[in-house]
Backbone as CSV, one residue per row, in Angstrom:
resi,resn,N_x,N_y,N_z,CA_x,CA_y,CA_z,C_x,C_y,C_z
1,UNK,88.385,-102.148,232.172,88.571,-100.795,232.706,88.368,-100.820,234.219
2,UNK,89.451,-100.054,234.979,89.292,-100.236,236.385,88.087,-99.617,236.695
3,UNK,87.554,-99.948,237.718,86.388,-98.609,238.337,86.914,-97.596,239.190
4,UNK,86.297,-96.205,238.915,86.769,-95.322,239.157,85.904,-95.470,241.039
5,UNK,86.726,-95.393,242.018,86.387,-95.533,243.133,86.517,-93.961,244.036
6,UNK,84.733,-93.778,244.214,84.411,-92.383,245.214,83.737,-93.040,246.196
7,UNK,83.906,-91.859,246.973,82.433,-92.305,248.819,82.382,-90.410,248.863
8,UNK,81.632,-90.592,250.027,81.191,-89.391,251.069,81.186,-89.892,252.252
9,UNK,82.099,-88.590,252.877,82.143,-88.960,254.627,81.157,-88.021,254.961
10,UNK,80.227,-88.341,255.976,79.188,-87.554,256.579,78.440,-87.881,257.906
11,UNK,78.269,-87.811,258.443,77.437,-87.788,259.254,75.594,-88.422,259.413
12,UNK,75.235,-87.707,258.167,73.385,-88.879,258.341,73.136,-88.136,256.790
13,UNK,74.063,-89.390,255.837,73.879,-89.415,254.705,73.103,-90.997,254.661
14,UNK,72.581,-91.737,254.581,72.106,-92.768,254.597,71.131,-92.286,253.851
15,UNK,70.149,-91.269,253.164,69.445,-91.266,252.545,70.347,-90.171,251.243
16,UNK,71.504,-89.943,251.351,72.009,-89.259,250.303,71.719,-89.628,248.871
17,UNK,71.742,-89.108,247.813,71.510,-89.545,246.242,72.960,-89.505,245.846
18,UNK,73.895,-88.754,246.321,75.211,-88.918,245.934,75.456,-89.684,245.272
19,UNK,75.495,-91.398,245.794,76.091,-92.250,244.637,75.256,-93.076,243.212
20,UNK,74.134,-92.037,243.444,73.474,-92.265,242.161,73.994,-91.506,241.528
21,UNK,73.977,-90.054,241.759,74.614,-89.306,240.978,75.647,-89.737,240.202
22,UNK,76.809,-90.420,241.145,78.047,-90.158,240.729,77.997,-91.768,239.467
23,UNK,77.061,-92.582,239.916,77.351,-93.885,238.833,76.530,-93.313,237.480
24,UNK,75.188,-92.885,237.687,74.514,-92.256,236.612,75.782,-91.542,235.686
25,UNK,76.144,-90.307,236.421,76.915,-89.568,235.431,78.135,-90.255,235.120
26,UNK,79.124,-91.396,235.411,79.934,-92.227,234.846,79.410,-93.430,233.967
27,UNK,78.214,-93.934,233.878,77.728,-94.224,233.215,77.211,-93.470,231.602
28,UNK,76.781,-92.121,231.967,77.002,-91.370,230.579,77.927,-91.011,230.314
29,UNK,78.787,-91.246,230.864,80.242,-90.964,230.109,81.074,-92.179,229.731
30,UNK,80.876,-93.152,229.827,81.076,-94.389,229.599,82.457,-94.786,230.797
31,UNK,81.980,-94.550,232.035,82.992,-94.747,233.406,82.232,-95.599,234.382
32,UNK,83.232,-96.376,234.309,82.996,-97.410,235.775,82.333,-96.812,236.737
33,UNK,81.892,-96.721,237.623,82.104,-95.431,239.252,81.992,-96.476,240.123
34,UNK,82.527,-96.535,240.995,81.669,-96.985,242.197,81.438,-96.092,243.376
35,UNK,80.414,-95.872,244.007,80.420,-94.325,245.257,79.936,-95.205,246.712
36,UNK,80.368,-94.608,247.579,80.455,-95.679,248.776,79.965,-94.080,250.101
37,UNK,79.094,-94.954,250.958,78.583,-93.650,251.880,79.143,-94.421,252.811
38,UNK,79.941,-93.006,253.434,81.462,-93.516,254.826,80.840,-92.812,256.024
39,UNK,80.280,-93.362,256.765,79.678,-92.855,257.779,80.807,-93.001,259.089
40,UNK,81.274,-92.151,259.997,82.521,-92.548,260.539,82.041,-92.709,261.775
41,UNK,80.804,-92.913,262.900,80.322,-93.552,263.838,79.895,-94.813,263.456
42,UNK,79.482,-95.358,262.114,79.180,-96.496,262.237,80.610,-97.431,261.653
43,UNK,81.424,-96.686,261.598,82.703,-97.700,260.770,83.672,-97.625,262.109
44,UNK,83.222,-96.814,263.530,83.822,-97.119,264.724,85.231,-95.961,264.659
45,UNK,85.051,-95.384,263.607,86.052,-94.365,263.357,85.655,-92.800,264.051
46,UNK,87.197,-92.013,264.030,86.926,-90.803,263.894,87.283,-90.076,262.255
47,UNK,86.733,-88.991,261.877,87.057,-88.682,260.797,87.998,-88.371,259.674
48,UNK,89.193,-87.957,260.668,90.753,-88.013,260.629,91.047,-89.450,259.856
49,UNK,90.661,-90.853,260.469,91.332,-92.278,260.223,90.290,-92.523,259.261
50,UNK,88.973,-92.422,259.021,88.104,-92.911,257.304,89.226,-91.730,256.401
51,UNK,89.510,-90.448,256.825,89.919,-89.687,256.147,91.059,-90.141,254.967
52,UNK,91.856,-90.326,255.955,92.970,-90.875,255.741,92.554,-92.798,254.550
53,UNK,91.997,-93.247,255.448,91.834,-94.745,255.128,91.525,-94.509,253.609
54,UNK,90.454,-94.241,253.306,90.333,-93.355,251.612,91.889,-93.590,250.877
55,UNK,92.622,-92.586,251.469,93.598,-92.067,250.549,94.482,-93.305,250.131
56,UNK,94.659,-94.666,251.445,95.366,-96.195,251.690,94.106,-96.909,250.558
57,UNK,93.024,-96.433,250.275,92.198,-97.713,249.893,92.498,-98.028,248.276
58,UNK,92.436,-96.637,247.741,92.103,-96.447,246.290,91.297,-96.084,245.863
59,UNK,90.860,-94.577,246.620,89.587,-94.100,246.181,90.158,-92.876,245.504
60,UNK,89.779,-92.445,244.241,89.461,-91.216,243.552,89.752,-90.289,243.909
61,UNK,88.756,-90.122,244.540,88.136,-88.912,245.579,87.280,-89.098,246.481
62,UNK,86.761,-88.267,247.051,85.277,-88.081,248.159,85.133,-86.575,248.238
63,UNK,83.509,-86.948,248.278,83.029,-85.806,248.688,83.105,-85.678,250.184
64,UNK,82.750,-84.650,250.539,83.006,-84.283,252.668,81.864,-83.572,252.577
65,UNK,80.717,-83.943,253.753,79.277,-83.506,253.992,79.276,-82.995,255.614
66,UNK,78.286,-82.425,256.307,77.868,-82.498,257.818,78.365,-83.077,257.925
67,UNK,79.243,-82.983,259.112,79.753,-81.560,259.651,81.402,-81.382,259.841
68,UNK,81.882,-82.011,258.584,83.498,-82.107,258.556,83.954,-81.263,257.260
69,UNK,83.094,-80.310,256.206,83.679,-79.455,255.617,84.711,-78.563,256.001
70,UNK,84.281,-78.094,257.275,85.702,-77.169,257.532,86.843,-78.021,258.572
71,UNK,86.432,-78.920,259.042,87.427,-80.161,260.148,88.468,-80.415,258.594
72,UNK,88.078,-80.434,257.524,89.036,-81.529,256.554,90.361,-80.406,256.074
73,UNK,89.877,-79.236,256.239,90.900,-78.103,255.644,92.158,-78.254,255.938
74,UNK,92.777,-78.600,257.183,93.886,-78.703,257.413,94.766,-80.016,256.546
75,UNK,93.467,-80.957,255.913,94.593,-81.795,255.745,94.742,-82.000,254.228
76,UNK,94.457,-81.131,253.559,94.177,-80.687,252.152,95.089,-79.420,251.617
77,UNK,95.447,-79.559,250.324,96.165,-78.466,249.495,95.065,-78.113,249.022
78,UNK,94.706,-76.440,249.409,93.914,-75.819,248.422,94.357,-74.698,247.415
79,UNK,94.544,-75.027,245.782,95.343,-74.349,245.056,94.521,-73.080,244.818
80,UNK,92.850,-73.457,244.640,92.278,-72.296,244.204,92.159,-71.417,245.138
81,UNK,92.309,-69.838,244.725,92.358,-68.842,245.862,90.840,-68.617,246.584
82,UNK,89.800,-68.612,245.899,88.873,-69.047,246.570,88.194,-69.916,247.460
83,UNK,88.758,-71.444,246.968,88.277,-72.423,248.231,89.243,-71.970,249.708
84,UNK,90.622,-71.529,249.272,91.279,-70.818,250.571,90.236,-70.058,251.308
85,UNK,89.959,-69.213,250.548,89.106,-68.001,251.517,87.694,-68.331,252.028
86,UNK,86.937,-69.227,251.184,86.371,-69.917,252.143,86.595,-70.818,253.395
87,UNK,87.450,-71.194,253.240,87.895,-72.069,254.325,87.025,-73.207,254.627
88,UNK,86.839,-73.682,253.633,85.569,-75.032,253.604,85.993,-75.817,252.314
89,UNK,86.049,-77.335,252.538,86.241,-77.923,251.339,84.958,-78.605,251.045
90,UNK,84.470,-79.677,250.254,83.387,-80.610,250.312,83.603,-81.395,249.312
91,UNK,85.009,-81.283,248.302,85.580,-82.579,246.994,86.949,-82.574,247.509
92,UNK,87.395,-83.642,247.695,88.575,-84.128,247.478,89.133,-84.736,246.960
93,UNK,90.256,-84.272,245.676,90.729,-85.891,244.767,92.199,-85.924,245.646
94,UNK,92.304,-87.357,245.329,93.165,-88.165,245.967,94.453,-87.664,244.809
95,UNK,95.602,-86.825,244.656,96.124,-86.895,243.784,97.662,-86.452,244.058
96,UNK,98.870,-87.110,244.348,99.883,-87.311,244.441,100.185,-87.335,245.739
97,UNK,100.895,-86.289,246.207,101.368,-86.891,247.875,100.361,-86.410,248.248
98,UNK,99.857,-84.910,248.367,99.031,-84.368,248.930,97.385,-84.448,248.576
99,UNK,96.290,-84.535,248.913,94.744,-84.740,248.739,94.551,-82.866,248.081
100,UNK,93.792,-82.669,247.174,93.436,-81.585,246.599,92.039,-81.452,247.133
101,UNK,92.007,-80.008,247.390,90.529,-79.437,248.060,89.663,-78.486,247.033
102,UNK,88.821,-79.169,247.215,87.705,-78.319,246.330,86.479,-77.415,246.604
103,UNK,85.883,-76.412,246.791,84.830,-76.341,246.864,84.011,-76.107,245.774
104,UNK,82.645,-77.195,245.706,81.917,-77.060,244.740,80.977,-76.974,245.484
105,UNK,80.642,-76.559,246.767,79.275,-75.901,246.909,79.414,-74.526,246.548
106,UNK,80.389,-74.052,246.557,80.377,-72.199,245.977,80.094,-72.279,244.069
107,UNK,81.173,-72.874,243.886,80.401,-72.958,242.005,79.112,-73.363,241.846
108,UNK,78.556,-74.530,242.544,77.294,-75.323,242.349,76.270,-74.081,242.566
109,UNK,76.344,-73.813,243.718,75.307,-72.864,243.918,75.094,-71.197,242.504
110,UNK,76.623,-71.140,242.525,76.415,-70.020,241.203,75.617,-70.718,239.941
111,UNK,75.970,-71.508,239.431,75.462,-72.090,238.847,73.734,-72.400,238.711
112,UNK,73.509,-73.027,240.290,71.770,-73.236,240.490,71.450,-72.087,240.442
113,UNK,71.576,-71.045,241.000,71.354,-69.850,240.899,70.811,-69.033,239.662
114,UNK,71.376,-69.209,238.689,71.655,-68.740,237.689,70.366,-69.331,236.981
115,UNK,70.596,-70.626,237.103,69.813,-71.726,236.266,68.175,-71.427,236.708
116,UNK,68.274,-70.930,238.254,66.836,-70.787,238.623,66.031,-69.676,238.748
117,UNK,67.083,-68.300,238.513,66.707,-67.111,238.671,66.972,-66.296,237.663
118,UNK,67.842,-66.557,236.208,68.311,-66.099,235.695,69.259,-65.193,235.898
119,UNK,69.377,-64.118,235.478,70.304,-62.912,235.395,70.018,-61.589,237.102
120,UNK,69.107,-62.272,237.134,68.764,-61.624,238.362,69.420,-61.508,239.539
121,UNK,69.947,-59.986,239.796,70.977,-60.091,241.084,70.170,-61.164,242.470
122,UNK,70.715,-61.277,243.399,70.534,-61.714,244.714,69.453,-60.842,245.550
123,UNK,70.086,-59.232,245.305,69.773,-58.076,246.271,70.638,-58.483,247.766
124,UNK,69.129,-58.044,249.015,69.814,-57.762,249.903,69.269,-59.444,250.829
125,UNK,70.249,-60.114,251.009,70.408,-61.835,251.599,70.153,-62.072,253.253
126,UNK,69.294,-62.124,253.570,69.553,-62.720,254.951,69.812,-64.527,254.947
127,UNK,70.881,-64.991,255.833,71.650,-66.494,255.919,71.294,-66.835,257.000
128,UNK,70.807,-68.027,257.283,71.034,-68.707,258.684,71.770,-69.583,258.585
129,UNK,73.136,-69.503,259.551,74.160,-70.468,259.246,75.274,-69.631,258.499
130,UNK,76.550,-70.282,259.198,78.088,-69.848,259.303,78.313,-70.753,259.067
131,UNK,78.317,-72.275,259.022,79.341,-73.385,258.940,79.782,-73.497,257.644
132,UNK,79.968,-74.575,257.349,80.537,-74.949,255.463,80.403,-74.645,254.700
133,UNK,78.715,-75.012,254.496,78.222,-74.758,253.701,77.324,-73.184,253.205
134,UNK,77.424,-72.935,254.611,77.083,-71.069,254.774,78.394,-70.184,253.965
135,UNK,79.626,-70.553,253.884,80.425,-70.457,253.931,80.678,-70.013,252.381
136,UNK,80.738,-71.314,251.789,80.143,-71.433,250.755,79.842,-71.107,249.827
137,UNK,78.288,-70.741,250.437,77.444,-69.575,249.767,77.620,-68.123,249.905
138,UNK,78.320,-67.963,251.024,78.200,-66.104,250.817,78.762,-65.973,249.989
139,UNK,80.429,-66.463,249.828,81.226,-65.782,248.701,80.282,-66.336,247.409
140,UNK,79.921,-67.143,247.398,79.239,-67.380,245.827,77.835,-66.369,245.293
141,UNK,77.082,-65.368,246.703,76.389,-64.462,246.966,77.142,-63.786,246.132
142,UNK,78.941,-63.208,246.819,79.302,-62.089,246.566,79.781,-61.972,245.212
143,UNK,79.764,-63.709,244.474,80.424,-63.110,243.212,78.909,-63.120,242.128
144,UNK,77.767,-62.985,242.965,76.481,-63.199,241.725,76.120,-61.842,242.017
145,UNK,76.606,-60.865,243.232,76.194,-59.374,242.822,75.882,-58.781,244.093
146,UNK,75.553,-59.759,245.369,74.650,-59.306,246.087,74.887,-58.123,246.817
147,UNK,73.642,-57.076,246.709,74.229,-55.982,247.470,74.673,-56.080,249.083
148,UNK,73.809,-57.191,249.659,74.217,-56.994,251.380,73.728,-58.610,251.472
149,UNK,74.812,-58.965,252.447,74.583,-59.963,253.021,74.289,-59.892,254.492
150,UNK,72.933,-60.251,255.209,72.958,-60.602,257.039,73.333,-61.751,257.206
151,UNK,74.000,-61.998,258.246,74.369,-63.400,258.541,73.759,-63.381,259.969
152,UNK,73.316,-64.507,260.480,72.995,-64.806,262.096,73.730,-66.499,261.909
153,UNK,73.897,-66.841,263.280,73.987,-67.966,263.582,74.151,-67.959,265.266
154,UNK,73.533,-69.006,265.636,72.924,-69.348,266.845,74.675,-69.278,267.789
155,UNK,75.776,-69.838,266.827,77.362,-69.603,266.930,77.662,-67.970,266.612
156,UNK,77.415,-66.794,267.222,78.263,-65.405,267.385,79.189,-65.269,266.396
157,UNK,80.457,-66.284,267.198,81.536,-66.489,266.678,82.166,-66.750,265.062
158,UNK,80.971,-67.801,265.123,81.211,-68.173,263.560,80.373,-66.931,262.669
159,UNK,78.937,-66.746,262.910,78.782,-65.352,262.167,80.016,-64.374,261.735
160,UNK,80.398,-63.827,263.099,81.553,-63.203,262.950,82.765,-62.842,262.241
161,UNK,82.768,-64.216,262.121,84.402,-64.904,261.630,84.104,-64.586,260.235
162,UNK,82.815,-65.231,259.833,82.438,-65.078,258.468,82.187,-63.876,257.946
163,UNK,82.071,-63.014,258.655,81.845,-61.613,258.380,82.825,-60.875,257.936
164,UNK,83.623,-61.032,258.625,85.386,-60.836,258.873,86.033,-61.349,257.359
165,UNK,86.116,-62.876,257.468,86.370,-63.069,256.051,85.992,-62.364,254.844
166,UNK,84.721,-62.370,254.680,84.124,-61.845,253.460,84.873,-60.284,253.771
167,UNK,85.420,-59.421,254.493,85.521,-58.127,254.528,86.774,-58.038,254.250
168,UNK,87.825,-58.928,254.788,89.226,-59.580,254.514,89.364,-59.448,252.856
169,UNK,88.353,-60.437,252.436,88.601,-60.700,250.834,88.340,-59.987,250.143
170,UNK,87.644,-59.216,250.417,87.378,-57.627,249.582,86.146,-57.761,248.954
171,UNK,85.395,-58.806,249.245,84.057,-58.630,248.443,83.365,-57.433,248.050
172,UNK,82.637,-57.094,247.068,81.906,-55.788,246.831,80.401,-56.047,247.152
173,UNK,80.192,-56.492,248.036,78.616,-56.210,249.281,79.084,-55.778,250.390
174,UNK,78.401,-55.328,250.719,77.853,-54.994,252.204,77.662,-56.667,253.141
175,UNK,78.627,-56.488,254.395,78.545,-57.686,255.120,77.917,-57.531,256.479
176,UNK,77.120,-58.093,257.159,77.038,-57.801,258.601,76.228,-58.964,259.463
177,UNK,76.775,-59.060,260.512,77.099,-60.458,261.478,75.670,-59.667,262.551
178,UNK,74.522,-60.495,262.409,73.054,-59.810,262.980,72.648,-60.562,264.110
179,UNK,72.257,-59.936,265.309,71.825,-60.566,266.380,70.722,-61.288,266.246
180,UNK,69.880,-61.416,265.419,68.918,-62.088,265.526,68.460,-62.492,264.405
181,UNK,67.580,-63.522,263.870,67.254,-63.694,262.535,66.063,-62.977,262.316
182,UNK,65.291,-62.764,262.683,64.250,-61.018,262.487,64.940,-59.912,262.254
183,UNK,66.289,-59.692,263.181,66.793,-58.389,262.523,67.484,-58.835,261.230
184,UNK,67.737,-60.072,260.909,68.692,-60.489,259.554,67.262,-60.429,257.945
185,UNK,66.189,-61.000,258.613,64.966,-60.881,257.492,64.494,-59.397,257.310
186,UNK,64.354,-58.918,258.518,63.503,-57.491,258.133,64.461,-56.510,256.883
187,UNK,63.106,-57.049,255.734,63.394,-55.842,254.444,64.322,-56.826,253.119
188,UNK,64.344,-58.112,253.533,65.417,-58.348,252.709,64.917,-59.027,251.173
189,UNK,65.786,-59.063,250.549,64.888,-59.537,249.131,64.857,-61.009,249.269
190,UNK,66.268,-61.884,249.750,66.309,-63.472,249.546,66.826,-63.960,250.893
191,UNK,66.146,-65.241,251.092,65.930,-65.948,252.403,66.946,-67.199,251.879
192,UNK,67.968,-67.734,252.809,68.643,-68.548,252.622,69.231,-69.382,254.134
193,UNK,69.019,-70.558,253.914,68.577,-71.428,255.448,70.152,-72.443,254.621
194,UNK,71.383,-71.943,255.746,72.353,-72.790,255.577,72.479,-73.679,257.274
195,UNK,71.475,-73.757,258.112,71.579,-74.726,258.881,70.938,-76.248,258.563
196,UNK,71.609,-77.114,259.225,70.833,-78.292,259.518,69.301,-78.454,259.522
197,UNK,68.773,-77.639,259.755,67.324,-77.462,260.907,66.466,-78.011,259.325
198,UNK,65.450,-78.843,259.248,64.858,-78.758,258.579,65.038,-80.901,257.554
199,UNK,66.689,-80.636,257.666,67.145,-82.056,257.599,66.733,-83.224,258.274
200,UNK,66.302,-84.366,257.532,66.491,-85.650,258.355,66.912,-85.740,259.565
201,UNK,66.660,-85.872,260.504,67.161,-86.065,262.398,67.212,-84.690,262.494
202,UNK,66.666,-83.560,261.793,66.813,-82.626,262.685,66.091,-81.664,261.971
203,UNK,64.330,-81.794,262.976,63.166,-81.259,262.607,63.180,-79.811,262.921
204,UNK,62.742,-79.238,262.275,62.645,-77.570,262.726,62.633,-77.190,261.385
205,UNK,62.922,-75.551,261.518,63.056,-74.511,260.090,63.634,-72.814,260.860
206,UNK,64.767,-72.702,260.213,65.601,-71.837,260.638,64.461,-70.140,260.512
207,UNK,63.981,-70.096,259.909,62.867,-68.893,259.411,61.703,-69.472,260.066
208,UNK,60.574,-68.529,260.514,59.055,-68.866,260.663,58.487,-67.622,259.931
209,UNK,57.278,-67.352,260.063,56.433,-66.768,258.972,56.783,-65.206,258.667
210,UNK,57.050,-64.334,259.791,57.005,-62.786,259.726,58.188,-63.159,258.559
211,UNK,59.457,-63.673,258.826,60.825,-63.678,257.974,60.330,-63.742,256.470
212,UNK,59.550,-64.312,256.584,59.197,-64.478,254.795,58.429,-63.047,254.351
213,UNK,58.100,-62.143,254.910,57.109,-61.024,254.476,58.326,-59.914,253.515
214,UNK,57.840,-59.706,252.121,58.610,-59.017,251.932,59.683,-59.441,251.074
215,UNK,59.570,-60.498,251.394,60.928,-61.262,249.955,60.461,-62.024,249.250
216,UNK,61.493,-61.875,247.845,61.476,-62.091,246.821,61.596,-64.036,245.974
217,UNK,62.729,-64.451,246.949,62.997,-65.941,247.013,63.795,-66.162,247.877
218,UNK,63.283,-67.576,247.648,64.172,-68.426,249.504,65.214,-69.781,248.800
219,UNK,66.079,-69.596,249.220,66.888,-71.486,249.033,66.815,-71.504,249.893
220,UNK,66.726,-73.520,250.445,67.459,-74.604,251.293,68.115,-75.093,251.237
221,UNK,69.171,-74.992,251.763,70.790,-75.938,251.275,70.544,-76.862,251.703
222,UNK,69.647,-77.853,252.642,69.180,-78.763,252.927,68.142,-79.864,251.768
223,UNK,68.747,-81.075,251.247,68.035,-81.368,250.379,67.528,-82.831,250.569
224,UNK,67.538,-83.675,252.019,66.802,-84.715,252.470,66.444,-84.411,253.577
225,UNK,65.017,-83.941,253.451,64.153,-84.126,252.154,64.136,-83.093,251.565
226,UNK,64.050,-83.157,249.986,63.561,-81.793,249.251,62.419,-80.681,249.909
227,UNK,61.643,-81.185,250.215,60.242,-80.541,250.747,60.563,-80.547,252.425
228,UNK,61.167,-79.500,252.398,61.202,-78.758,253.846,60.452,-77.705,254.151
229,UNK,60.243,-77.684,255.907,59.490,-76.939,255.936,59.466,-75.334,255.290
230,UNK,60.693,-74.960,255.427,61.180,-73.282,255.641,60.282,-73.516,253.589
231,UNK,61.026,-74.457,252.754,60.535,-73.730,251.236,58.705,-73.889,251.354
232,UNK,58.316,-74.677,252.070,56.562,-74.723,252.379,56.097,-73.499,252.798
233,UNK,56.963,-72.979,253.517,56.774,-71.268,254.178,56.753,-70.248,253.015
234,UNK,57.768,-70.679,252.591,58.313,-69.387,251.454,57.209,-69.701,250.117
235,UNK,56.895,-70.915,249.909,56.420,-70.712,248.654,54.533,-70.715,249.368
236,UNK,54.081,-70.691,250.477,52.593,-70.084,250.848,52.737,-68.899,250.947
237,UNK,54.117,-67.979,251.270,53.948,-66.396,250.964,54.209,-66.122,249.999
238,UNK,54.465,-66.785,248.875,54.120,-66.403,247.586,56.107,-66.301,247.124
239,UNK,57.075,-66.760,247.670,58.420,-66.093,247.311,58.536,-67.627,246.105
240,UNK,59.324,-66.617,245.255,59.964,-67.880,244.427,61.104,-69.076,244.767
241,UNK,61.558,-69.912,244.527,62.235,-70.925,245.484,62.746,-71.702,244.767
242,UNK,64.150,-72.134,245.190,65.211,-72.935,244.813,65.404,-73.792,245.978
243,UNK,65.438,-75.145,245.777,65.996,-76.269,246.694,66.665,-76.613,246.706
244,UNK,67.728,-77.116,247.778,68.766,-77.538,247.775,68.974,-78.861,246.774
245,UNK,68.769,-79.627,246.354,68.047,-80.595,245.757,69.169,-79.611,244.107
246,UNK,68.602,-78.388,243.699,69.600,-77.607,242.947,71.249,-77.627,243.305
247,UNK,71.395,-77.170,244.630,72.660,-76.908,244.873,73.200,-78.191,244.369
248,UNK,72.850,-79.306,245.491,73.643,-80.867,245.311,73.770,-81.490,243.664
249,UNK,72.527,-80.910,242.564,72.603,-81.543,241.608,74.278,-80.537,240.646
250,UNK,74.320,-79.223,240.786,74.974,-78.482,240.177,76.458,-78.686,240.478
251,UNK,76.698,-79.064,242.484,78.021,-79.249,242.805,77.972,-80.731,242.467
252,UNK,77.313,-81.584,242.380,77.648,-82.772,241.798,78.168,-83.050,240.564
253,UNK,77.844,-82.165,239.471,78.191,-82.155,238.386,79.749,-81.269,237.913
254,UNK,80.081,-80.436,239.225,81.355,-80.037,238.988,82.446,-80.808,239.520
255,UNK,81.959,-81.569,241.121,82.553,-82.815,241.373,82.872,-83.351,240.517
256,UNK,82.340,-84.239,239.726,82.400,-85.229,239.112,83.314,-85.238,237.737
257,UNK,83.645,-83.530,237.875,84.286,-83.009,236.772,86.140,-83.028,236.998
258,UNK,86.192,-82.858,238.817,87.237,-83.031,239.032,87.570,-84.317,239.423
259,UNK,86.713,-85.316,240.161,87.352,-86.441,239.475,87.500,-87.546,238.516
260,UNK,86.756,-87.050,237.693,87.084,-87.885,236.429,87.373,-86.948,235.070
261,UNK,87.654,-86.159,235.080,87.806,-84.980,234.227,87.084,-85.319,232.872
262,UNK,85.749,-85.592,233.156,84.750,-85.606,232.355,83.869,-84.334,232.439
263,UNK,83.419,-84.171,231.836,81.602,-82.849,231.463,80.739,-83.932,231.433
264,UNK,79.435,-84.144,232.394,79.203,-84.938,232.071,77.443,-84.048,231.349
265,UNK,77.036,-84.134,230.434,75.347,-83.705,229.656,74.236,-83.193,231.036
266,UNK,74.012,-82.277,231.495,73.328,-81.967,232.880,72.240,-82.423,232.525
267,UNK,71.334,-81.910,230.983,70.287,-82.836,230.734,69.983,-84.209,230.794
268,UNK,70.541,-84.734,230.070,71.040,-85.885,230.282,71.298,-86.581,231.357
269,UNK,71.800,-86.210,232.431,71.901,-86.607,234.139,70.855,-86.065,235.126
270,UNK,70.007,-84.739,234.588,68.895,-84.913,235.301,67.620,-85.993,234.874
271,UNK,67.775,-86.061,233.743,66.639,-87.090,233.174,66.885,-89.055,234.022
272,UNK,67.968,-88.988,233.849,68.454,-90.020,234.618,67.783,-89.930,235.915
273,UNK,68.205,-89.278,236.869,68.030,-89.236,238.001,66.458,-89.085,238.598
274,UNK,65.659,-88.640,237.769,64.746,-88.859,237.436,63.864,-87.366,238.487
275,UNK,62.822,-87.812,238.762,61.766,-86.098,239.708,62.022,-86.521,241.233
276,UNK,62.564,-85.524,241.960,63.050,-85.830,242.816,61.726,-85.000,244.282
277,UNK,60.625,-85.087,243.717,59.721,-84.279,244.753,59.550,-82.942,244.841
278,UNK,60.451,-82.287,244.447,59.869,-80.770,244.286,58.881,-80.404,244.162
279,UNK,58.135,-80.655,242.671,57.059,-80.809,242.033,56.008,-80.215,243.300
280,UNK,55.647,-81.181,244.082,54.640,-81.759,245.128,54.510,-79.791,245.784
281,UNK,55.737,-79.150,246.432,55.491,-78.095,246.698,54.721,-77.297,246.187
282,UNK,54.771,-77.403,244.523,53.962,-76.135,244.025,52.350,-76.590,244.146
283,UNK,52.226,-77.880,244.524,50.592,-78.344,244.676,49.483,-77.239,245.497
C-alpha cells in the first residue's frame, strides 16, 4: 500500500504535533501516512514555490499554519460557501488540476466548542485577532449562536474588513470592529485570544487581568504551548477554559477526513496521542 503523503507549511511549527496526529489517526484506520513539517525559510523558499512543490511531489494534501492561511486563497478552489466567506484556508487536498481549500479551523472549533461547553450559547465574544485563524472563528461564533462579537486587532484594517465580512454574510450577531481590547472585554461573557502572542517565539498574552473580570470562559487558539499565559489568567479568575490544544485536535480530525476520506474514532486518537499538559493548569 502506497503511503498516503501530508506536510504543513508554517512558519515555527518545529514543535507542532501535527504529524503525530496525522500517522496516529492513519494508523487507526489502517493507512500508511507520512506528515512532513515544510518550513519555507529553512527550505530557502518562498511560500508560493514549497506551495506549489507539494502539488510536483506527491503529497495528499497539507495543512497551511502562521501566517499563510489567507496568502494561500488565491491559489485554491474553494467549493464550500463558507470557507469563501471566510477567506482563510488551513487544508488543502491536492486533487485534479486545481488544489481544494478547506477550512477546518471553523468546523474544528464548532465542534471543540460544543465538546467543551456543551449546548451553551457563546453570548457576548470579545477576539483578539483578525488574521486566519480569527477569521475562522467568528463565523464559527456566528453559527454556535453568539449574540455579539468585539473584534480588536492591533491591524484597524483587518478588524474592519472582518467586521464587514461577517455583516456582508448576513450573520445573525451583532458585529463590531473596537478600538481597544478593554473596550472589546468590558461586560463580555467569552474571551478569545486569536493572536500569536502567547506562542513559542512570541512571549506575551493578548488580555491582562481587568479583561478577565466578568466572564464566563476564555479559548487560546494558540496551542505550543498548551499552558499559556492568557488561559493561566482566565482560569485564576475563576473563567472556564478551552485550549487551543481542542481546536488543533477537532480540525485535525476533520482534516484527516478530507484527505483520506476516513472517520477516524476521536476516542481512540485522543488516547493515542496521549495528555498533552492541560491537566497542569487546573493545579
Amino acid at each position: 500500500m502506497a503511503a498516503i503523503r501530508l506536510g504543513l507549511i508554517g512558519d515555527n511549527i518545529a514543535r507542532s504535533r501535527s504529524p503525530r496526529l496525522h500517522v496516529e489517526a492513519g494508523r487507526l484506520c489502517g493507512l500508511d501516512v507520512t506528515y512532513e513539517r515544510l518550513i519555507p525559510r529553512d527550505l530557502g523558499l518562498e511560500f508560493e514555490a514549497v506551495f506549489d512543490w507539494c502539488a510536483s511531489a506527491g503529497f495528499r494534501g497539507i495543512n497551511v499554519t502562521y501566517p499563510y492561511k489567507e496568502e494561500v486563497v488565491p491559489r485554491v478552489s474553494m467549493q464550500d460557501p463558507v470557507t469563501a466567506k471566510i477567506g482563510a484556508c488551513n487544508t488543502i487536498l491536492y486533487d485534479g488540476l486545481q488544489p481544494q481549500g478547506h477550512n477546518t479551523d471553523y468546523t474544528g472549533f464548532v465542534s471543540a466548542f460544543r465538546a467543551a461547553f456543551g449546548d451553551s450559547g457563546p453570548g457576548v465574544v470579545a477576539m483578539a485577532g483578525a488574521g486566519g485563524v480569527g477569521k475562522a472563528i467568528a463565523f464559527a461564533l456566528a453559527r454556535l449562536g453568539a449574540r455579539e462579537l468585539r473584534i480588536f486587532d492591533t491591524d484597524t484594517r483587518k478588524a474592519d474588513e472582518l467586521a464587514s465580512a461577517l455583516v456582508a454574510a448576513q450573520v445573525a450577531m451583532n458585529v463590531a470592529s473596537m478600538p481597544s481590547i478593554s473596550a472589546a472585554t468590558n461586560g463580555a461573557d467569552g474571551l478569545v485570544n486569536c493572536t500569536p502572542l502567547g506562542m513559542d517565539g512570541h512571549p506575551g498574552t493578548a488580555m491582562e487581568g481587568d479583561s478577565f473580570r466578568g466572564a464566563a470562559w476564555a479559548f487560546d487558539a494558540v496551542y505550543t504551548p498548551v499552558e499559556t499565559r492568557f488561559l493561566r489568567l482566565a482560569l485564576d479568575a475563576g473563567l472556564a477554559v478551552m485550549s487551543g490544544y481542542e481546536l488543533f485536535f477537532h480540525q485535525g480530525i476533520d482534516a484527516f477526513r478530507h484527505f483520506t476520506g476516513q472517520e477516524v474514532d476521536a476516542t481512540e486518537l485522543r488516547n493515542a496521542l496521549g495528555a498533552v499538559g492541560l491537566e497542569k493548569l487546573d493545579a
